[in-house]
N, C-alpha and C positions, 0 to 999 in steps of 0.2 A: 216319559213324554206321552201326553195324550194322542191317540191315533187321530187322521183326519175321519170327518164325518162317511165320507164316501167309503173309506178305507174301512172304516166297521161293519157297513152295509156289504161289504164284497166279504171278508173276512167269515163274517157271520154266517151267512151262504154257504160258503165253504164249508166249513164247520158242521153246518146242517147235513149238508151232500154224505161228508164224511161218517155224520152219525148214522145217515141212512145206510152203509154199506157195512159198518163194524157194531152197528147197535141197533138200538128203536128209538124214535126219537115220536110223542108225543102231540097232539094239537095240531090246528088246522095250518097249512102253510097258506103266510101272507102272501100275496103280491108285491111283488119288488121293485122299487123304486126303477124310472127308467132314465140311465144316464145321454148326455151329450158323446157320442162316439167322437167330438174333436176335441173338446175343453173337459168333459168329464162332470159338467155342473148336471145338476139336479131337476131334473125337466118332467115338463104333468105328462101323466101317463098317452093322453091322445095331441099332444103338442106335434106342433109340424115343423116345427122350429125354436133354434135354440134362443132364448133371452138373451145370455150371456154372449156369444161370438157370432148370433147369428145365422150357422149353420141349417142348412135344411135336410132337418131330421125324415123327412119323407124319398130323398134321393136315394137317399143308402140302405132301403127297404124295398128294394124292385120287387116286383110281384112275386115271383119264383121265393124270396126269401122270406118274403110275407107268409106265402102258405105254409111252409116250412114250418116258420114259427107259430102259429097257429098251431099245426098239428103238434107241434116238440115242446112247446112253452118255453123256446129261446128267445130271448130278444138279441142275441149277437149273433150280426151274418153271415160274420167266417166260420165259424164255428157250426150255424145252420146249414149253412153250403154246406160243409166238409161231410156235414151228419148223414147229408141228401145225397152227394157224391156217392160218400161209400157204398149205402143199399141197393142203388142205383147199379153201382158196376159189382156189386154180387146177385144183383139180379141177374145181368149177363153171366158169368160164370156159373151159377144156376141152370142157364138153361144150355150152355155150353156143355155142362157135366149132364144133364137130363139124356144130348143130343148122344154123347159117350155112353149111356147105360149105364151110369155109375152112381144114380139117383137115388138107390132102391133103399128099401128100408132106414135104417138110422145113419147110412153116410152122410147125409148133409149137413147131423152135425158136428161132425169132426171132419169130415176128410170130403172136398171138393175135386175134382180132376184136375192133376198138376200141368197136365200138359195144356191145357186149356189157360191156366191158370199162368201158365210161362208165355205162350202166346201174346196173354194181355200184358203180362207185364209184369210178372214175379220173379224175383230177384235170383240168380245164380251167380254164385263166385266169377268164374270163366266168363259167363257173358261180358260180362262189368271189366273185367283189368284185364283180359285178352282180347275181345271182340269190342272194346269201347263202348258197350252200349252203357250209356252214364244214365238218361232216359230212364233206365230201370230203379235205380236211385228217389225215383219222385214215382212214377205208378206204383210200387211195388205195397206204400204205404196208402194205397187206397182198395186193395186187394186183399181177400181172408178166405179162414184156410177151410171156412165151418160156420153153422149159425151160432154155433155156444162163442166160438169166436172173434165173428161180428157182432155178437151182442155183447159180451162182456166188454169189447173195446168204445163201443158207442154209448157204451151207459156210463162209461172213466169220460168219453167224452163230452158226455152232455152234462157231467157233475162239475171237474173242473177249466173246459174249454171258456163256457162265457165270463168264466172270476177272472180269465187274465188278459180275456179279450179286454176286458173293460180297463182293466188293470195298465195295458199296454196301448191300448186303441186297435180298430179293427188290421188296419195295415203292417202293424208291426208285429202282430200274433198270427199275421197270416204269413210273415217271414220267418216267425221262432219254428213256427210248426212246419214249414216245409223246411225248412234249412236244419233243421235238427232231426228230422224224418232222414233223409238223407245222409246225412254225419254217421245216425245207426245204422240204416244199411252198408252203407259203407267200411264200416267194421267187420259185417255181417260178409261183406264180399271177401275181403282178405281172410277169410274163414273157407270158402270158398261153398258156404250154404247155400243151398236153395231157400227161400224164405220170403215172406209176406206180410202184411196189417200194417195195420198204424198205432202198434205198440213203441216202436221208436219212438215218434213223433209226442205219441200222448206221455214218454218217457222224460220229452225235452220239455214239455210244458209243465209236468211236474216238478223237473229239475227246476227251472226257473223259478216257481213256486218255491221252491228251496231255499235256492239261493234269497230271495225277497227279504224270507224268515230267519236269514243271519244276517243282514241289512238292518234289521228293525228291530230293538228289544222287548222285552215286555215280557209276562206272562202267558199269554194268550200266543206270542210268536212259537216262544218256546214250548208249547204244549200242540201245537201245530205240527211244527218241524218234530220233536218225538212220534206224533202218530206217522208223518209220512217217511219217517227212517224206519221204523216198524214196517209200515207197509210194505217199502221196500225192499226190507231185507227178507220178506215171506215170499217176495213174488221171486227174487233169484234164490233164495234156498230151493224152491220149489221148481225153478229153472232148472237146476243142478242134479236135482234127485227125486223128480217128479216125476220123470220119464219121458212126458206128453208134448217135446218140441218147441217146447218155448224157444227162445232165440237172444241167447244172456248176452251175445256179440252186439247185436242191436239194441238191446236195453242198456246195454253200459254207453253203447255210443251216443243217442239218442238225451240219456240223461248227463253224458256228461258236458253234451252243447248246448242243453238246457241251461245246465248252473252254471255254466261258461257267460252266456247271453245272459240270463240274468244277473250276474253280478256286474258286468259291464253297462246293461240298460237302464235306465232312472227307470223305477219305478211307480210310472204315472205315465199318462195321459202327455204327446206332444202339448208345449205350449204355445212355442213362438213362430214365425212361419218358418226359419231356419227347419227348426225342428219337426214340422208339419210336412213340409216339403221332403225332407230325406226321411219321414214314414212315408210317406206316398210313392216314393224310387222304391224301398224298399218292396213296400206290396204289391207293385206294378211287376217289379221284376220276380216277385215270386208266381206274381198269376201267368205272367206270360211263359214262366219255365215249369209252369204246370199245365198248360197249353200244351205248347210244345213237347213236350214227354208225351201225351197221347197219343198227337200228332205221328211222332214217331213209330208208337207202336201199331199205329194202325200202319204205316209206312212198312213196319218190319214183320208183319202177323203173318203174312204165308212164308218166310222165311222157312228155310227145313231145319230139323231139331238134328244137331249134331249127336 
């Protein structure tokens, strides 16, 4: 069965993203079509509005996500957010570790100051299932441990965040991603690790991708799903026997509430207001429990460290 048009334009991307990281990939990169964030149709690149349902494609590009995109070359604003979030609050940690004397030489890119780093909001077994701090669950994956760190995870981010944003719509990717951020920590706590990023999360959004590609056959699926079981299976070999702290409790978690949500999600774009309306509860309720988790930890930050 032929794929849908949009479906090839998202695929294809991907595909490229992937070439860029296991290969070299040749030629100039096109400019990418720019979809309808409600219905998913096909819209001119400076359009402020959708043809098809109407939508005003200018609401959902607030300024802050505009610049964003500009500087990132994302057109999806979860995804842009999430990019801007993160450097954002390893800037703080940054200068939190500067304030510690723990700046000097090549620590910044491995190793950030923990205690700074738990203040804001990084993840410890004990906080989590003894002291209820659940809160830790959702910062913890917007927190890193190092620049090699934060970079490797924003550049997983910015390859396959916007293929599922589009894929799912922006509300429902802004629910896989924190809800599945969360799922690996929480692994990650009954381990009773200290730990941090948005490896989880960028675990769950692969996983979904996963799942998509045993959803749909073809050629092209299955030569997909081969590269990202590969990849996979490098990044936990290399968890296991790498030495360097990966966190194989969170990546199992992470990716297995990926391919959990993706096999249960239609793969598309809401269509009907039913379905438009419960992605809207959805993303509402994930921004406001990512509110609140800050909230919190600024609530909890002079707390004393047991």
């Amino acid at each position: 069965m032929a794929l849908p048009y949009r479906w090839q334009i998202r695929l294809d991307r991907l595909k490229r993203s992937f070439a860029g990281v296991f290969g070299s990939g040749g030629g100039e990169q096109q400019p990418r079509p720019k979809l309808c964030p409600a219905c998913g149709s096909l819209v001119g690149i400076s359009a402020t509005k959708c043809h098809e349902c109407g939508t005003n494609l200018t609401f959902s590009l607030a300024a802050l996500t505009r610049k964003l995109s500009g500087i990132t070359g994302l057109d999806a604003p979860v995804s842009t957010i999430f990019l801007g979030l993160n450097f954002f609050l390893f800037i703080i940690q940054l200068m939190f570790t500067m304030q510690a004397g723990q700046a000097g030489g090549l620590n910044i890119l491995w190793r950030l100051d923990a205690i700074s780093s738990y203040k804001l909001g990084a993840i410890y077994g004990p906080s989590v299932l003894i002291d209820h701090q659940f809160w830790r669950l959702i910062t913890a994956m917007f927190l890193h441990g190092g620049l090699i760190h934060i970079g490797f995870n924003m550049m997983t981010l910015m390859q396959v965040g916007p293929t599922l944003e589009e894929v799912y719509g922006s509300p429902r990717f802004l629910f896989l991603y924190t809800f599945t951020g969360a799922i690996g920590f929480l692994f990650s706590s009954l381990r009773g690790h200290f730990s941090l990023g948005a490896s989880g999360a960028l675990l769950g959004v692969i996983g979904a991708i996963l799942a998509i590609t045993t959803k749909r056959g073809g050629a092209y699926m299955r030569q997909l799903r081969s590269r990202l079981i590969s990849s996979l299976a490098f990044l936990f070999i290399l968890g296991i026997w790498g030495g360097i702290g990966i966190d194989n409790w969170a990546h199992a978690g992470g990716l297995a509430a990926g391919f959990a949500l993706g096999k249960i999600m239609a793969d598309r774009e809401p269509m009907n207001n039913t379905e438009k309306r419960r992605a809207q509860i959805l993303g509402w309720l994930s921004a406001l429990a990512i509110i609140a988790s800050f909230v919190l930890m600024l609530l909890h930050f002079h707390d004393p460290i047991n």
